[in-house]
C-alpha positions in Angstrom: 123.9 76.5 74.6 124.1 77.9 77.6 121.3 77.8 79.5 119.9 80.9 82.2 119.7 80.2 85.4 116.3 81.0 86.5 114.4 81.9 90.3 111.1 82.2 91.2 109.9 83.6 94.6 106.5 82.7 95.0 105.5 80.4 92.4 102.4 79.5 93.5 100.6 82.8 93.0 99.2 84.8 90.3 102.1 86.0 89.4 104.0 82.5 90.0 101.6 80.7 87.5 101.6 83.2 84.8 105.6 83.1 85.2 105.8 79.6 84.6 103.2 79.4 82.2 105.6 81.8 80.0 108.6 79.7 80.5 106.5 76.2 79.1 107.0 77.7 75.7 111.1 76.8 75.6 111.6 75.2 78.9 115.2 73.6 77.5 116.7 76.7 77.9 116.8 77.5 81.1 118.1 76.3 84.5 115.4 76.7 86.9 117.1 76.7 90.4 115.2 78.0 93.1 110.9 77.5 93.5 109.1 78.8 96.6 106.0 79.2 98.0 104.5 79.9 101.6 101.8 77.4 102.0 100.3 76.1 98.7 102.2 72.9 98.9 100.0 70.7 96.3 100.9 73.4 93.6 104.6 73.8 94.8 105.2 70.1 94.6 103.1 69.6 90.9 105.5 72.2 89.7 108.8 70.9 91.1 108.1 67.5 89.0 107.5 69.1 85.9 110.2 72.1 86.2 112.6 70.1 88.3 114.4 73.1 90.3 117.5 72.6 92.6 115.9 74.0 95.6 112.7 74.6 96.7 111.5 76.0 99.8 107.9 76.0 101.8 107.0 79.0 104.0 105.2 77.0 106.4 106.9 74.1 107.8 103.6 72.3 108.7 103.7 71.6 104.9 107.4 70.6 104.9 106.6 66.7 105.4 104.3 66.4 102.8 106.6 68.6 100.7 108.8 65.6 101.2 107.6 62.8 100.8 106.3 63.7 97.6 109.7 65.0 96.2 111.7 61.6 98.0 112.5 60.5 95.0 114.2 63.6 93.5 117.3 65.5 93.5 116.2 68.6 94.5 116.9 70.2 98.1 114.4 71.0 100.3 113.7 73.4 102.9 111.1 75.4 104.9 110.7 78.8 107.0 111.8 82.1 106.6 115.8 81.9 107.3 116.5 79.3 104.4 114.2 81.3 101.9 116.4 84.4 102.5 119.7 82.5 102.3 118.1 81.0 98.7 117.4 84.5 97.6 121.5 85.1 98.0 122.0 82.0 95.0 123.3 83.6 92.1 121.3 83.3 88.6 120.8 85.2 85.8 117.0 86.1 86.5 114.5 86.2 89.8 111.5 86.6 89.7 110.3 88.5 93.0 106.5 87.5 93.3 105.8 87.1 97.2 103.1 89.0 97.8 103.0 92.0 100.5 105.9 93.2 103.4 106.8 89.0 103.2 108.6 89.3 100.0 111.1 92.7 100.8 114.1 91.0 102.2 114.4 88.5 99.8 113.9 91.5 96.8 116.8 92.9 98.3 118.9 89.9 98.0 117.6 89.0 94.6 119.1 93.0 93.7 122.6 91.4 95.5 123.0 88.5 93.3 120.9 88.4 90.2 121.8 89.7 87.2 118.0 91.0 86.3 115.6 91.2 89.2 111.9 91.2 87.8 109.9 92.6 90.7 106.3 92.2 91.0 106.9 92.4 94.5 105.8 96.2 94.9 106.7 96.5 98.7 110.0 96.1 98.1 110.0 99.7 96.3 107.3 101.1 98.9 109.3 100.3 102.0 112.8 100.3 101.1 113.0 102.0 97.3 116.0 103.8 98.3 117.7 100.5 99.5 117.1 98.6 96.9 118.0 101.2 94.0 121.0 101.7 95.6 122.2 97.8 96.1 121.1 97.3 92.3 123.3 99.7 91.4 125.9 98.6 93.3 125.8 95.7 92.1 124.9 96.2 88.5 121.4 94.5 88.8 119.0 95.5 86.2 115.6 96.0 87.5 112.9 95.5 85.4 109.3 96.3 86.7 106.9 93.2 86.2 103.6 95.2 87.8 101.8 96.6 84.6 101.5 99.4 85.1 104.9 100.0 85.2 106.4 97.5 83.1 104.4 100.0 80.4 106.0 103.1 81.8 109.2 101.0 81.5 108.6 100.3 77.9 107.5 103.7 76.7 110.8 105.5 78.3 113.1 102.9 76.3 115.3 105.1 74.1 113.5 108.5 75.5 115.4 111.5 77.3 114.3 111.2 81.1 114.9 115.4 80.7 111.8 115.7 78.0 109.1 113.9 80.9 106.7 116.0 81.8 104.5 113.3 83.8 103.5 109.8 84.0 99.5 108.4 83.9 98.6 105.5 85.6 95.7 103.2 84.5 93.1 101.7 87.5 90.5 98.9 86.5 88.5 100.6 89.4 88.1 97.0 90.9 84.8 96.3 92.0 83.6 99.0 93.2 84.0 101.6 90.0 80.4 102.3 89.8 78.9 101.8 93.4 77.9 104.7 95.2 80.1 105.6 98.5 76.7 104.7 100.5 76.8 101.0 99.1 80.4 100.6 99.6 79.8 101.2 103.0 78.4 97.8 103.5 80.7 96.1 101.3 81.4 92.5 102.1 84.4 90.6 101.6 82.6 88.4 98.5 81.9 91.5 97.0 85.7 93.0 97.4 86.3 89.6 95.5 84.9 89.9 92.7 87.4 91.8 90.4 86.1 92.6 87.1 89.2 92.3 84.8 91.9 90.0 86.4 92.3 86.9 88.3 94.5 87.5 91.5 94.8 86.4 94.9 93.1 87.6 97.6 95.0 90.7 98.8 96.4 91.6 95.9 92.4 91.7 94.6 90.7 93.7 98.1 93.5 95.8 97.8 92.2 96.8 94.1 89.0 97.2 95.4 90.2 99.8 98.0 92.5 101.4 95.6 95.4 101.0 98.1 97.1 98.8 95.2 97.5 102.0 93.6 98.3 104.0 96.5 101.2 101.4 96.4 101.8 102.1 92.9 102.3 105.6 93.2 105.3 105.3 95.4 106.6 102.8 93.7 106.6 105.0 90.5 108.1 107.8 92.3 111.2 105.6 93.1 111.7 103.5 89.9 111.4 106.6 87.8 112.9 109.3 89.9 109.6 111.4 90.1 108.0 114.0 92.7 104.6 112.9 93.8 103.2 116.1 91.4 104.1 114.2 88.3 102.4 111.0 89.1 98.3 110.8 88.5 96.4 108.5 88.3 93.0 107.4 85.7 90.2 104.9 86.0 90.5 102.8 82.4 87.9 100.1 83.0 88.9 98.0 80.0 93.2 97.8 81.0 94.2 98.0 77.7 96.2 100.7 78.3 98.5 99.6 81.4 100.1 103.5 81.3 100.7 106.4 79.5 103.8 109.1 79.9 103.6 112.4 79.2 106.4 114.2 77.3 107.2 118.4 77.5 106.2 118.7 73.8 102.7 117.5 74.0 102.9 113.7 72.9 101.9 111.4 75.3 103.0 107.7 74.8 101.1 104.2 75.5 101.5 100.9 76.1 98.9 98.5 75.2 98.1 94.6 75.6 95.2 92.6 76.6 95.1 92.0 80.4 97.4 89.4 81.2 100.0 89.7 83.4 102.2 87.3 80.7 102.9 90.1 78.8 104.9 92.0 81.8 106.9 89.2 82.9 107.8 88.1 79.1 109.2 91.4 78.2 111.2 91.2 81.5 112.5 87.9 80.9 113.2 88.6 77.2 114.3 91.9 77.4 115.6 93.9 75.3 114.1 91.1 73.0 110.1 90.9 72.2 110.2 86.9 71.8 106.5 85.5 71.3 104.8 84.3 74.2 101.7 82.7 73.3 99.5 85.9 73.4 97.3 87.6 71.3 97.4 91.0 70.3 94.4 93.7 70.8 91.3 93.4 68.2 90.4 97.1 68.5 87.0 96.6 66.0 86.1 93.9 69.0 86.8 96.2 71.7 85.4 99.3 70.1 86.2 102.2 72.6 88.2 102.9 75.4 86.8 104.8 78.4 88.7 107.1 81.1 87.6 108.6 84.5 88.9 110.3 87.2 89.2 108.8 89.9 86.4 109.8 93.0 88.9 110.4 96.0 85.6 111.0 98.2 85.0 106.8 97.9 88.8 106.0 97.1 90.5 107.8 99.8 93.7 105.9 99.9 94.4 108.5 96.6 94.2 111.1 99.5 96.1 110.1 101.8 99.0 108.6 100.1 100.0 111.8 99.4 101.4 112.3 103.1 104.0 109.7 101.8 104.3 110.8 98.7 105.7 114.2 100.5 108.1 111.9 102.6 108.8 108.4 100.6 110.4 106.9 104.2 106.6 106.4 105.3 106.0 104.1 103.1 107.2 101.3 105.3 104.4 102.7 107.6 101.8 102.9 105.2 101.9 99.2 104.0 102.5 97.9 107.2 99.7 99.9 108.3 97.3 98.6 105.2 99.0 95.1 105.8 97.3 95.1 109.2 94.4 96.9 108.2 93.4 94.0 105.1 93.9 91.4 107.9 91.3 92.9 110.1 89.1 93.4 107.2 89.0 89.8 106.0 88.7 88.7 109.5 85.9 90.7 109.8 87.0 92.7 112.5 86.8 95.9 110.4 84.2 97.2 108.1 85.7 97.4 104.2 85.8 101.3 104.7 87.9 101.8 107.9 90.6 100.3 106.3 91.8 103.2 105.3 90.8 105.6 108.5 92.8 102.8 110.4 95.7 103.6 108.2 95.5 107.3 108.5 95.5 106.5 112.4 98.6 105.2 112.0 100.2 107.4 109.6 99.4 109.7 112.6 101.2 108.2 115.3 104.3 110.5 116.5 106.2 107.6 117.5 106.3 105.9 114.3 107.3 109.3 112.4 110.0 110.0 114.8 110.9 106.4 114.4 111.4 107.1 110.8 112.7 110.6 111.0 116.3 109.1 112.7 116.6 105.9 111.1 118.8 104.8 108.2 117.8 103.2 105.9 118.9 99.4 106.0 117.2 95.8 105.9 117.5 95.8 110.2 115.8 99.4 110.9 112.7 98.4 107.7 112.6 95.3 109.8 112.1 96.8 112.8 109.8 99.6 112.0 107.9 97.8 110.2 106.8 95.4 112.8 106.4 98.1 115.0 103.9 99.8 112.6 102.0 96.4 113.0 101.8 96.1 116.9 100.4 99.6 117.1 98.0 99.3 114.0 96.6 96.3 115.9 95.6 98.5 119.0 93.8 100.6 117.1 90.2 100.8 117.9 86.6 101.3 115.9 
């Protein structure tokens, strides 16, 4: 048998864990070649024994020693920083997975889309900041990409076998994080802790503030808009406190289809891995009599305004390398405590608002240099901004 050959970007994370945690079920079948994380090094070297990749690469070369002498004895190659990460990312495999959370993890999505055969991407700033890019180097090189997010791993599923020319619209699901049922007053004086404490899933720190605020699916709408050829109009958005339902599509006769799963991101990253197959994973499927009823909202825009004003760049998708550098800079300042949880996204609109960054954008083409560029740009002037 031949076996896959298998990356993982980020294996430490969320996403990281439930990846491998999929892949314990039959790990005789596949290849694993490159592992990498940016600072976890405990975790990075506890997987490397038991998974026993080629390669494996630390982010932060304070770590590399330890990374080391731990793996001494081995046969795998080790390495550290940001220029052997990207070269690892050119290694062709059958399957990366694309889990490096934030701007960190676009360069290496877009040499995953070079020289894998599938690309799972859970790394939604790759789509945000350089969508066009990385559709077009896909498809130039006949990369299937397979959403792992979701949200959109269930739009993905429910437009298998469907005319794109019978869509009418696409719905996607929001836990509402933390702060569903506080009042705008209370969120006000929001502390970190409390950004923290996600109701429904179990996620890293950004990932989980950036649920709280909504700008997760601010992110999320653009990303949509890319993967599925849509104008901003035909992307909405619904407050589903249970996620069971991880999105709906809407069809121009009426019928609106669902995908449904308990909330666990294995489900995602085992259909991309097995796809077009639905292979068992070690997962449940939904007691309905246990759950008993499924709620919907709409979202309030008055305490969630990153809604609002990611319509600016859902008018002009070459923003988004602004907005999420902008938000990138913006979560910093929050955790550090600089910035209260609600100017987060006034500090965003600030940026959004700065002529030299749109006129940046309005005469740039769109490769992996200009993003580059821009986006660190967007971060030395989103750092001046003051409160």
């Amino acid at each position: 048998m031949i076996k896959r050959k298998i990356n993982i970007f980020g294996t430490t994370g969320s996403i990281g864990q439930s990846t491998l945690q999929v892949f314990r079920k039959n790990k005789g079948a596949y290849d694993f070649i490159v592992f990498s994380a940016f600072d976890n090094v405990d975790q990075l070297i506890n997987d490397c024994i038991e998974f026993k990749p080629q390669y494996a690469n630390i982010g932060n070369e304070k770590q590399f020693l330890k990374l080391k002498n731990a793996l001494f004895d081995t046969d795998i190659i080790l390495s550290c920083g940001r220029a052997s990460l990207v070269d690892l990312a050119c290694t062709k495999v059958d399957w990366s997975m694309s889990a490096i959370v934030g701007f960190s993890g676009v360069e290496v999505s877009l040499r995953c889309a070079e020289h894998s055969k599938i690309l799972a991407l859970a790394n939604k700033e790759a789509l945000v900041c350089a969508g066009k890019l990385l559709l077009s180097i896909c498809k130039s090189n006949n990369t299937k990409l397979i959403p792992v997010d979701s949200e959109h791993s269930a739009i993905f599923q429910c437009l298998e076998g469907e005319r794109r020319v019978d869509l009418r619209s696409i719905t996607l699901t929001a836990s509402g994080g933390p702060f569903r049922n506080w009042s705008l007053k209370r969120i006000r004086s929001a502390t970190l802790e409390d950004a923290l404490k996600h109701p429904n899933w179990s996620m890293g720190t950004r990932i989980t503030i950036d649920s709280a605020s909504m700008f997760n699916k601010s992110l999320e709408l653009i990303e949509a808009m890319h993967l599925f050829e849509l104008d901003f109009s035909d992307v909405e958005v619904i407050i589903h406190p249970q996620s069971i339902i991880h999105s709906m599509v809407n069809f121009n006769d009426g019928s609106t289809l669902a995908q449904l799963s308990l909330p666990d991101m294995r489900g995602s990253i085992g259909y991309s891995l097995n796809y077009p197959n639905r292979l068992n994973i070690g997962m449940e499927n939904i007691d309905f009599a246990k759950i008993g009823s499924l709620e919907f909202y709409e979202p309030d825009k008055n305490k969630f305004r990153s809604l609002e004003l990611v319509e600016k760049v859902g008018r002009n998708l070459d923003l988004g390398v602004i907005f999420n550098a902008a938000k990138e800079i913006a979560l910093d300042r929050f955790i550090s405590g600089e910035i209260a949880f609600l100017d987060m996204v006034d500090l965003v609109e600030k940026t959004l608002a700065e002529s030299s960054l749109v006129n940046r954008i309005a005469h740039t083409p769109q490769n992996v240099s200009d993003i580059l560029e821009i986006n660190e740009l967007t971060r030395v002037i989103a750092k001046k901004i003051e409160f």
